[in-house]
C-alpha positions in Angstrom: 39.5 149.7 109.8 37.6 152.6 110.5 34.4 152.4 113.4 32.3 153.6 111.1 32.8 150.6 108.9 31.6 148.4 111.7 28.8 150.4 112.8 26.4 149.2 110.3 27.7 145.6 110.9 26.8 145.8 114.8 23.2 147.0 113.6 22.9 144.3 111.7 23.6 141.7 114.0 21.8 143.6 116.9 18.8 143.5 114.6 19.2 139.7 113.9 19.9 138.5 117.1 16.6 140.9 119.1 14.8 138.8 116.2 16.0 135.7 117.4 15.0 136.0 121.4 11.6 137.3 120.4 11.0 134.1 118.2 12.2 132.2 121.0 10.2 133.8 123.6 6.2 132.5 124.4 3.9 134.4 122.9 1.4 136.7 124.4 -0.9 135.2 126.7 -4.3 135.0 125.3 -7.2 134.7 128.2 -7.7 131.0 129.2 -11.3 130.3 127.9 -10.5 126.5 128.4 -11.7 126.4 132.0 -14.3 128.5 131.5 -15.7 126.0 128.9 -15.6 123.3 130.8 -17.2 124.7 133.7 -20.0 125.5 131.3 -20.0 122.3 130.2 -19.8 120.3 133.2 -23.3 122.9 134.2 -25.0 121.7 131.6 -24.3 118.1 132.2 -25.4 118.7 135.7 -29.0 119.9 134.2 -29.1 117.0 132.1 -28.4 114.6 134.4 -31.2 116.5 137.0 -34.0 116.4 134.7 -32.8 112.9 133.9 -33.4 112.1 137.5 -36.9 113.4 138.5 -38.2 111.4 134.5 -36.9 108.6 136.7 -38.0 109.1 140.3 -34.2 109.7 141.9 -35.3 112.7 143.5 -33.6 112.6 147.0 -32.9 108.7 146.6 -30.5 106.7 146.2 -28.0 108.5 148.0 -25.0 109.0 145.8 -27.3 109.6 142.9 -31.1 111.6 142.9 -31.7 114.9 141.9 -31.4 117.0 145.0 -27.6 115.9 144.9 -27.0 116.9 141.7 -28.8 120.3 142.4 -26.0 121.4 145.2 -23.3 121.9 142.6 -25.1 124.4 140.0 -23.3 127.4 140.4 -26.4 129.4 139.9 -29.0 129.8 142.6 -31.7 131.0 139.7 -31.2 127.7 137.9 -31.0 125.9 141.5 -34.0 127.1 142.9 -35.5 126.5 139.4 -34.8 122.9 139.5 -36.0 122.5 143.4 -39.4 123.7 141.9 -39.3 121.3 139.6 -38.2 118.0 141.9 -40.8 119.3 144.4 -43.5 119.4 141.9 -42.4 115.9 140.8 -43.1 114.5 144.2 -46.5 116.6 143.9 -47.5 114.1 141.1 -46.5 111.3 142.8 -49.0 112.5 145.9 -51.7 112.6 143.4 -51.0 109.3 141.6 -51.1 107.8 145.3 -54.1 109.6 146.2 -56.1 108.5 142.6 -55.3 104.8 144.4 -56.6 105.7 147.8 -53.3 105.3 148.8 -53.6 108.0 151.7 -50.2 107.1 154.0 -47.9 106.9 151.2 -49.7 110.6 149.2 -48.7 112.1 152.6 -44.9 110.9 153.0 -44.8 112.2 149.0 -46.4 115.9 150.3 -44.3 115.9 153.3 -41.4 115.4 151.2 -42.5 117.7 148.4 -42.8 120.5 151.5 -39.0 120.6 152.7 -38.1 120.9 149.3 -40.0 124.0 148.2 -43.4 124.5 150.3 -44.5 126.7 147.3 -44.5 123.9 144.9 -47.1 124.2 142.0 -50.5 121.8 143.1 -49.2 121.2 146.8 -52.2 123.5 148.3 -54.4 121.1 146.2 -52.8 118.1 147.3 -52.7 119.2 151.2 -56.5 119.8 150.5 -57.3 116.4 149.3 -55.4 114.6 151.8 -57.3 116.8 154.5 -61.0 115.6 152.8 -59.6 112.2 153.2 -58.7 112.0 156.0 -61.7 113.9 157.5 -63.9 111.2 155.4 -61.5 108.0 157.0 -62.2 109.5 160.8 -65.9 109.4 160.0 -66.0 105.9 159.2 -66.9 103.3 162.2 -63.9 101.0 162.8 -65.0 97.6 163.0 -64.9 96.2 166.7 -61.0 94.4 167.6 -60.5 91.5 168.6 -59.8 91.4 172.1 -55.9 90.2 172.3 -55.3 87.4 174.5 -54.0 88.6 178.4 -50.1 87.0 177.2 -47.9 86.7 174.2 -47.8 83.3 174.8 -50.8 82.2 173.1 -48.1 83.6 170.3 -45.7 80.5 170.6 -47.7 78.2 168.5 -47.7 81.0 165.6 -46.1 81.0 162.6 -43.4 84.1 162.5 -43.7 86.0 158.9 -41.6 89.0 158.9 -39.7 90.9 161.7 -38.9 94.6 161.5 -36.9 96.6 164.1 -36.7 100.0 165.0 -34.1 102.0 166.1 -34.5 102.6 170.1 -32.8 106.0 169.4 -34.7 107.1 167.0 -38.2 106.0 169.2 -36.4 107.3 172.3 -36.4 111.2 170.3 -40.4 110.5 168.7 -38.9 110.7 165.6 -40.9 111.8 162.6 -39.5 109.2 160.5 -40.5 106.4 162.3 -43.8 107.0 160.7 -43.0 105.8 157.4 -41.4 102.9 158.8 -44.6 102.2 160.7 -46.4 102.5 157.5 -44.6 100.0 156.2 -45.4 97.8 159.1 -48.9 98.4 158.4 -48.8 97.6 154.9 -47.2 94.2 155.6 -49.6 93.3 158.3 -52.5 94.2 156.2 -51.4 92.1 152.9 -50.5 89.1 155.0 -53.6 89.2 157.1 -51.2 88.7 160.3 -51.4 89.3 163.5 -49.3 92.2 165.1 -46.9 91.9 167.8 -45.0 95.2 169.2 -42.2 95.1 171.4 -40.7 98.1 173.3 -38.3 99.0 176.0 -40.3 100.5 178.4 -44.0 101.7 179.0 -43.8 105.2 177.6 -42.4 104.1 174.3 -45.0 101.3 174.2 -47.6 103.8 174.7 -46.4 106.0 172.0 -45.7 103.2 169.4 -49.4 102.1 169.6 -50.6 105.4 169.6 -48.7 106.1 166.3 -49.7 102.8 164.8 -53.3 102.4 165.4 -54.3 105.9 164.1 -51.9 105.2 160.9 -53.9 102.3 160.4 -57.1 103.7 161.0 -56.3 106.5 158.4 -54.9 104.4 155.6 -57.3 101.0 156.2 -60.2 101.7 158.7 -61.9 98.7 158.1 -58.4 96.3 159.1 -59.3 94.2 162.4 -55.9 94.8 163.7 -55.3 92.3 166.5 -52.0 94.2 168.3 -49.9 92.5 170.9 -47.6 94.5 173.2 -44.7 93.2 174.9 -41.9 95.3 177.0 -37.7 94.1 176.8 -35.5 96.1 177.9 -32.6 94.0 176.6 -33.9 94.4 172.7 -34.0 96.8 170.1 -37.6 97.4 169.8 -39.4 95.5 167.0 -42.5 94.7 165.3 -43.2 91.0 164.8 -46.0 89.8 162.0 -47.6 86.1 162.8 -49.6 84.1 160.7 -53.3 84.5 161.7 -55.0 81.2 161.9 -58.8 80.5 162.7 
């Protein structure tokens, strides 16, 4: 037979069988929007869970869960510094709630904090100012005479031990500014439980220091406290402070 009579047969099939590896071929790909939404989704989560956070006080604590956390992994720096506003402001309030209760020590840790976080934070000036007034009005108010401590801890051994809290010699050692708080809380507990105070340190210089810190905390935050303060040096322990029942 004739090529020509084929031609139009090898068309055909030609035509069918280019139809055939397009259909089995992928199509076109589109742009991947899929990633792109989550990312956008897992961002707003983020913001949600943030402002979750500071309603709820987990603003730099617990570890593995506050605000500050969170606020690393926005992708935008408007929305994070937006948010660090906002978490610093929160512990603004918190200075002011503390400071409505006389509650100077702990209004201060909450400014300090609010500070580090964004020292531009909405209310802080007034907040520094109020702590300033009272602790100017605190330092004007006569501290009641002490006790004079007996000359040795022994006149300790028929005492009643209430709490102990240590300190890290490390962290003494360096005057850390932390150690404050802790201090604080020393305070606090000595003050509720009426008890008598004894401090233990490694060596002179951090005895000295340790007192120093402690006595005008405590003269800022309850003036009117007749601390009675014993002070005892061991090299061989971690420095602590040791709170005993005060009997008449």
């Amino acid at each position: 037979m004739p090529f020509r009579f084929y031609l139009p047969l090898i068309i055909v099939l030609g035509f069918l069988a280019g139809c055939a590896q397009r259909a089995a071929s992928p199509p076109p790909e589109k742009p991947d929007l899929t990633a792109a939404q989550a990312a956008q989704e897992r961002q707003q989560w983020l913001v949600e869970q943030i402002k979750q956070d500071i309603r709820d006080n987990r603003l730099t604590t617990p570890q593995e869960n506050n605000a500050m956390q969170k606020l690393a992994l926005l992708s935008d720096p408007a929305e994070q510094q937006r948010y660090r506003r906002k978490i610093a402001h929160r512990y603004v309030q918190l200075a002011e709630r503390e400071l409505d209760r006389n509650n100077y020590i702990q209004a201060s840790s909450y400014a300090i904090k609010a500070e580090e976080i964004a020292d531009n934070a909405d209310g802080l000036k007034q907040v520094r100012q109020r702590i300033q007034s009272y602790r100017e009005q605190a330092a004007a108010v006569p501290i009641p005479a002490q006790i004079p401590p007996p000359k040795s801890v022994e006149s300790l051994a028929d005492k009643d031990v209430l709490e102990t809290l240590y300190l890290d010699q490390s962290e003494v050692a360096e005057r850390k500014f932390e150690l404050r708080y802790r201090i604080d809380l020393v305070i606090e507990k000595t003050v509720k439980r009426n008890a008598l105070l004894e401090m233990s340190s490694q060596n002179e210089q951090d005895a000295r220091w340790l007192g120093s810190v402690l006595r005008s905390r405590i003269r800022l935050s309850h003036p009117h406290f007749d601390l009675v303060l014993f002070s005892t040096i061991n090299t061989d322990q971690e420095p602590r402070f040791r709170l005993y029942e005060r009997t008449p």
